[in-house]
C-alpha positions in Angstrom: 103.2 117.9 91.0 101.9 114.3 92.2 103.6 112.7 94.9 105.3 108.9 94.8 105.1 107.0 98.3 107.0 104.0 98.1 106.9 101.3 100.8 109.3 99.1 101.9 108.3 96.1 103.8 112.0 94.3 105.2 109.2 91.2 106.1 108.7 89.7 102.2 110.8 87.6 100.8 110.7 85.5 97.8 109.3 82.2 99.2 112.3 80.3 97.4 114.9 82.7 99.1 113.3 83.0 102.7 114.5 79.1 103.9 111.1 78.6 104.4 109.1 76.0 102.5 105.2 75.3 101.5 103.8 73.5 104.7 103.4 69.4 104.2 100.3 69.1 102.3 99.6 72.2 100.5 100.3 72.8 97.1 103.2 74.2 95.7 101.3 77.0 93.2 104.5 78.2 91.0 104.6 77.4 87.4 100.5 77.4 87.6 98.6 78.8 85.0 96.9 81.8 85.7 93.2 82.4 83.5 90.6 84.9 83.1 87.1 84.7 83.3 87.0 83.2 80.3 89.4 80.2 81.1 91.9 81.9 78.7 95.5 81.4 80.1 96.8 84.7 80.3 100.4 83.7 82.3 101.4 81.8 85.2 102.5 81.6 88.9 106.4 82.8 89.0 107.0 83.1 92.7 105.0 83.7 96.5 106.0 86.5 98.6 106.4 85.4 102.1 106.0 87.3 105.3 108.8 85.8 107.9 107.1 87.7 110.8 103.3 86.3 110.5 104.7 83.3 108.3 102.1 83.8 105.9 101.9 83.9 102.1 101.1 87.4 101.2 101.4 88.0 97.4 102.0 86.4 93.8 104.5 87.3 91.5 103.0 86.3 88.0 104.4 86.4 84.3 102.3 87.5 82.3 101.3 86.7 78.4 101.6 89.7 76.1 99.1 89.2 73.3 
């Protein structure tokens, strides 16, 4: 029998639903295409997950070609 641990972190949020925006200056990386090593677009930037406590972008959500 395998065991699941699933984690819940209360801290993410969606950047686009945390009222916080990308500081003045920086890019804005959604809707970017995401490549592979061989420059082939294989799906792009859909959202950032956003840490309120450290105020820090922590992961990507991407979308992702299929085939």
């Amino acid at each position: 029998m395998t065991r699941e641990t699933v984690v819940i972190n209360e801290n993410l949020k969606e950047l686009r639903a945390s009222g916080y925006e990308m500081a003045k200056g920086e890019p804005d990386i959604r809707g970017w295409k995401v490549v592979d090593s061989h420059d082939v677009v294989i799906g792009k930037i859909k959202e950032l997950l956003f840490d309120v406590v450290s105020k820090k972008i922590r992961y990507r959500s991407e979308e992702r070609r299929v085939g």
